[in-house]
C-alpha positions, 0 to 999 in steps of 0.5 A: 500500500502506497502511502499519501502524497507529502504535503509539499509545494508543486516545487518542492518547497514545504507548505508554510500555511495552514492546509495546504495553501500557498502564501500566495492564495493566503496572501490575497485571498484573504488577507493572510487571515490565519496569520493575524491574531485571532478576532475573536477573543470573547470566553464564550461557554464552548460545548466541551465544557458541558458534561452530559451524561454519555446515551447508549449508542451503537459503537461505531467501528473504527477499521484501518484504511487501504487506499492505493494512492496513485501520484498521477492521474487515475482511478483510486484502486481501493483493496478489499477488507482483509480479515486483519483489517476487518479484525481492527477497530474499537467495538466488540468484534463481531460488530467490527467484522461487520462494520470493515466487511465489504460493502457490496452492490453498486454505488449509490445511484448518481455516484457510480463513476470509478473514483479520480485518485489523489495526483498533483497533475496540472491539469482538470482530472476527471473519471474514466468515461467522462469528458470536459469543457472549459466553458468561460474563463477570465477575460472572455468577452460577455458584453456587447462592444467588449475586445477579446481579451489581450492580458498585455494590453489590459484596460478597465473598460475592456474588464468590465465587459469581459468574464471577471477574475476568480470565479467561485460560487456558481448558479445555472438557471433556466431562460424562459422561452430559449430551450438548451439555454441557461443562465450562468451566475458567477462570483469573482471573488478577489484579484492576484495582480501578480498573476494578471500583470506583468512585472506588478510592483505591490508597492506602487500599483498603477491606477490603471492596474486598480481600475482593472481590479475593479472591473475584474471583481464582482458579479458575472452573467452570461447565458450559456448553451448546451450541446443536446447530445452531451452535457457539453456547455458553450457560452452566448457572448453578447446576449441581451441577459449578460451582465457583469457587476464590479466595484463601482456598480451601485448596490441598494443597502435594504433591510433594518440598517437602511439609513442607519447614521453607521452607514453614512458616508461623505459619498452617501449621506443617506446611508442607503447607497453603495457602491460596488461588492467585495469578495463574493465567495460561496451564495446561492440561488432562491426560488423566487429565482434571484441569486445570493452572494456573500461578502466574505473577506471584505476586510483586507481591502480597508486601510487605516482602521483605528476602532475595536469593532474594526479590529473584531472583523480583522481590519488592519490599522495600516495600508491594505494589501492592494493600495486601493486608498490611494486612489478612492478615499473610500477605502481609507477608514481614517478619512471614511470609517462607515465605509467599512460597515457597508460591506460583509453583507448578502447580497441578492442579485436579479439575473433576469432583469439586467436594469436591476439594482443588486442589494445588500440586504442588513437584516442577515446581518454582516459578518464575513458571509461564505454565502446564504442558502434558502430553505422555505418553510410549510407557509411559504417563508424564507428561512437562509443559512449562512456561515461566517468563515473564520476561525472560531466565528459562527453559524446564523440563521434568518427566519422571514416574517414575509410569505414568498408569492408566486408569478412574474409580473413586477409587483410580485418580484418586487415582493420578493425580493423583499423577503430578506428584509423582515424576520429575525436573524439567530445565532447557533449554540451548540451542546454535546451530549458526551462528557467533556473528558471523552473529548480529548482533542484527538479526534476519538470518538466518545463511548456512545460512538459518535460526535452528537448532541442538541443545539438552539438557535439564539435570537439576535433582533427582528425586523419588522415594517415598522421598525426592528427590535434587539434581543441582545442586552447593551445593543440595539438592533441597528448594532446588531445587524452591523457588528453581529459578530459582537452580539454572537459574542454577548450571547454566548454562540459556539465557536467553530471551526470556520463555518463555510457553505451551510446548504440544505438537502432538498429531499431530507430537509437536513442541513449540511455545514462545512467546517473547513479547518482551523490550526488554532484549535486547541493552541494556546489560550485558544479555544479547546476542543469540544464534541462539535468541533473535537480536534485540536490544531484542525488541519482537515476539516469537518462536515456537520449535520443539522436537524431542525426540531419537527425537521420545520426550518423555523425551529428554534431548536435542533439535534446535530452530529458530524457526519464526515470528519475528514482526513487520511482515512488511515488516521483513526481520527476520521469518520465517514458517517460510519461507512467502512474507511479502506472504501472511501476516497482521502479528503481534506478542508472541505469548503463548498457543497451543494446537492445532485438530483438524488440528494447525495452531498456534493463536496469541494475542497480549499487547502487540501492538508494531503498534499494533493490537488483540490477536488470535487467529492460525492458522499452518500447521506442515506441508506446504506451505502451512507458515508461511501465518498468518491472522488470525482475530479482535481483541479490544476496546480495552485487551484481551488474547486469552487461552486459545484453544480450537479444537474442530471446531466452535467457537473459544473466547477469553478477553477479559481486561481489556478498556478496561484503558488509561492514564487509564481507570478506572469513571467514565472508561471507555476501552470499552463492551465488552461490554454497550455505553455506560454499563455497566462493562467486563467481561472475558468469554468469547467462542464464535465460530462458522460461520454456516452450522454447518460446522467451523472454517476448513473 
């Protein structure tokens, strides 16, 4: 058996940052948020410390890995389970054979492809049978009047016609009256200038070079085709739906906020305009067919901050990475400091209707959004999840007041796209049902043989017409919706591991939450380990699973356990919901997730800690084959999988910043993907589909 690939650079050189990042990615990703002191520093009550009385359980069987790991592209070769295999684990043997004893039949249905093995090849690996396409990538031309892109004679103008840069959360929704037409809606989430410009100077960027920057952040749509005989996506240059959003696009600040004196600035003494949106990572889409975007580290792009509830949200008190403050005075909080309360909202866009005004809707508070995803309740209200990505922040939910209506004349979208302005956002409180010793940090699972337990969801404020409400004592409610990190803090909210994508399955109702990593668990006057998140110094990463109390979304209480704890299934801290551990697929900081048809989770990684390229992963959540994870491609050198959509027919990904590794830069690149050697590198989609027409994993 061949052991995981070493946690190395494409290089050579040893992965300095947390997972396994480049310093690059943490560079402008987020600001090198991992480096910087941890923002929140508030002693709130962690489920580790709450000693339950442990509830008799099935023992979950704890059995060895056999994963053979192929260093190049191909299928993950999984050995069958040898008696002293079967023979390992911690429960009584009889239950251990049974547990390691092969699994046999098929797969679930949309996850029968053979698995893509861990590689660091530079390229989009996919299964055997499978075929792909790059549908867009930065730079493409959408707009009428826009050039074909020429990365040596960039212009501002030129970018704000063209696909943007880093595309992350993506959505396909269907053009009425254009059959084989969609829509596809992109997140640019931030720029690596040393990437996109040749001989880029950090310290003195030129305003041509911010311009474009600009341009190149934001929202994209454009409608794409497809291929009737594949799954084969192509895009529609110039159609009349195509849009791109950017830094200067001006946004309506809704919701309970509107208007509030935080949000006055020089530029906008109302408090209700905005210009532009900031690091759009994760999102998702409505069912009044509208589109979600989060603003997630927001932070980086301010200079100058010199106030505590800035340094909370991790707003330095110099010059910003970019050096945007030397050309708008909007990003020097010295000169504007509401500015920053502007940002870190969700942000809902209208896809259809290209006159629109997108909007920052307050009353889903402002943290750092990875995205919002919406589930309805049984009278037609709008219930959105969102996590806030950063070490040991938190998980919100919002509960709408207002009943979504049905039909598409203008009043009733212009009702709609009220639905998040009015309702009450929660903050999560986890508690473990294990006694704390049993929680030591390694990743052991308590005596009841899983990581589970109760949790409430703690009311922050209401919104109403008529005014909004705080429940948080020493806050009012327009306080709370702007440093809602601040009310989590007073109301005593669990601490986890990086909350990123929170989506919920639409044929069980249970809601899914990535917990990405966090290395400072556990590490210093850092928070301990605790039965939610029960690693110490969490490298891997975690999946939780949340059922809401009558499975009624909103509930006020709910029942919780982690579903995938993530890792060398070789380590004997890692649970794949209990499914044998010699046939699943390595995985590692997972990130985005999303549903296919059939309700199987759908899993991209960031950073991944084994030292081999990011990738895309199907998991099984019902049945027996619960917990078997396939998976289905990697990404090229220095890239992250991002946005995954599963349709019946076709996988769609994100690409973002591929050859985004230390020492790389356009004179030096560390990728040819996707246009091959001598041509810049280029974040981009990808389609990827059966050969022979039929569904996915079908």
């Amino acid at each position: 058996m061949r052991k995981l690939l070493p946690v190395v650079g494409v290089n050579g050189e040893s992965a300095s940052h947390p997972g396994g990042r480049s310093a690059m990615t943490c560079r402008f990703r987020c600001g090198d948020a991992c480096f910087h002191e941890v923002p929140n520093t508030s002693t709130n009550e962690y489920v580790g410390d709450v000693i339950a009385t442990a509830l008799s359980r099935r023992t979950m069987m704890r059995a060895a890995a056999v994963v053979t790991v192929a260093t190049g592209a191909g299928a993950v070769v999984v050995a069958p389970a040898t008696e002293a295999t079967a023979a390992t684990g911690t429960g009584p043997a009889t239950e251990a054979t049974a547990a390691t004893a092969a699994k046999k039949g098929k797969a679930a249905r949309g996850l029968r492809f053979a698995p893509v093995a861990p590689n660091t090849a530079d390229a989009v690996v996919i299964p055997e049978g499978y075929e792909q396409n790059v549908v867009i990538r930065w730079g493409d031309p959408i707009l009428r009047g826009a050039p074909a892109f020429d990365p040596e004679n960039q212009t501002a103008k030129a970018q704000a016609g063209q696909f943007g840069y880093n595309n992350d959360f993506l959505a396909l929704l269907p053009v009425p009256g254009e059959r084989g037409r969609q829509i596809l809606v992109a997140n640019h989430e931030y720029t690596d200038e040393v990437l996109m410009f040749r001989g880029y100077d950090a310290a003195n960027p030129t305003r041509e070079q911010v311009e474009i920057a600009w341009a190149a952040h934001g929202l994209g749509a454009v409608v794409v085709e497809e291929d009737k005989r594949t799954g084969k996506l192509t895009a529609v240059p110039r159609h009349h739906l195509n849009r791109r959003v950017t830094v200067t696009t001006e946004f309506r600040i809704t919701g309970p906020a509107a208007g509030s004196d935080l949000l006055k600035t020089s530029a906008d003494p109302t408090g209700t305009k905005v210009l532009g949106t900031l690091n759009n990572c994760a999102g998702g889409t409505t069912p009044w067919g509208t589109t979600l975007h989060g603003e997630e580290n927001f932070n980086q792009y301010f200079a100058n901050s010199s106030r505590p509830t800035d340094k909370r949200y991790g707003i330095g008190t110099g010059a910003s990475e970019r050096k945007w403050e030397r050309f708008d005075k909007r990003f020097d909080l010295a000169q504007e400091p509401n500015e920053a309360h502007r940002f870190g909202y969700v942000v809902e866009f209208d896809p259809f209707d290209p006159t629109s005004t997108p909007r920052k809707h307050t009353a889903l508070g402002r943290f750092k959004h990875e995205g919002a995803t919406i589930r309805l309740t049984e009278d037609g209200r709008p219930v959105a999840y969102s996590g806030d990505d950063e070490r040991f922040d938190y998980l919100y939910k919002f509960v709408g007041s207002k009943r979504m209506k049905h039909g598409t004349s203008r009043a009733v979208r212009e009702h709609n796209l009220s639905l998040l302005d009015e309702g009450t956002l929660y903050v999560a409180k986890f508690t473990g049902n294990s006694p704390a010793i049993e929680i030591d940090g390694t990743g052991k699972l308590p005596s009841d043989g899983e990581f589970d337990g109760s949790g409430e969801w703690i009311p922050l404020a209401t919104a109403t017409a008529k005014g909004a409400v705080s429940h948080v004592d020493g806050m009012t409610a327009e306080e709370v919706f702007v440093f809602t990190r601040l009310a989590g803090d007073k109301v005593g909210a669990t601490k986890m591991d990086r909350p990123e994508d929170v989506e919920p399955n639409p044929t069980s109702g249970k809601v899914y939450v990535a917990l990405t990593n966090n290395s400072n668990r556990g590490v210093g006057s850092n928070a301990k380990a605790d039965e939610a998140n029960p690693r110490n110094a969490n490298k891997h990463g975690h999946i939780l699973e949340l059922t809401e109390r009558w499975n009624r979304p909103e509930s006020t209480t709910f029942a919780w356990q982690l579903f995938l704890v993530a890792g060398d299934p070789n380590d004997p801290a890692t649970y794949f919901a209990g499914f044998p551990k010699d046939q699943v697929s390595p995985i590692s900081c997972p990130d985005n997730v999303a549903f296919d048809p059939h309700g199987n989770l759908w899993i991209s990684t960031d950073g991944n800690a084994l030292g081999s390229h990011d990738g895309l992963f199907g998991v099984a959540t019902k049945g027996e084959r619960r917990g078997e994870l396939k998976q289905f491609l990697t990404v090229p050198n220095g890239a992250e999988t991002c946005g995954p959509i599963v349709q019946d027919r076709r996988v769609l990904v994100a690409v973002q910043h591929p050859g985004e590794i230390d020492g790389a830069s356009v004179e030096n690149p560390k990728s040819a993907w996707p246009d091959g050697q001598g041509k810049i590198v280029r974040p981009a989609v990808v389609s990827v589909w059966a050969k022979d027409g039929s569904d996915i994993g079908a």
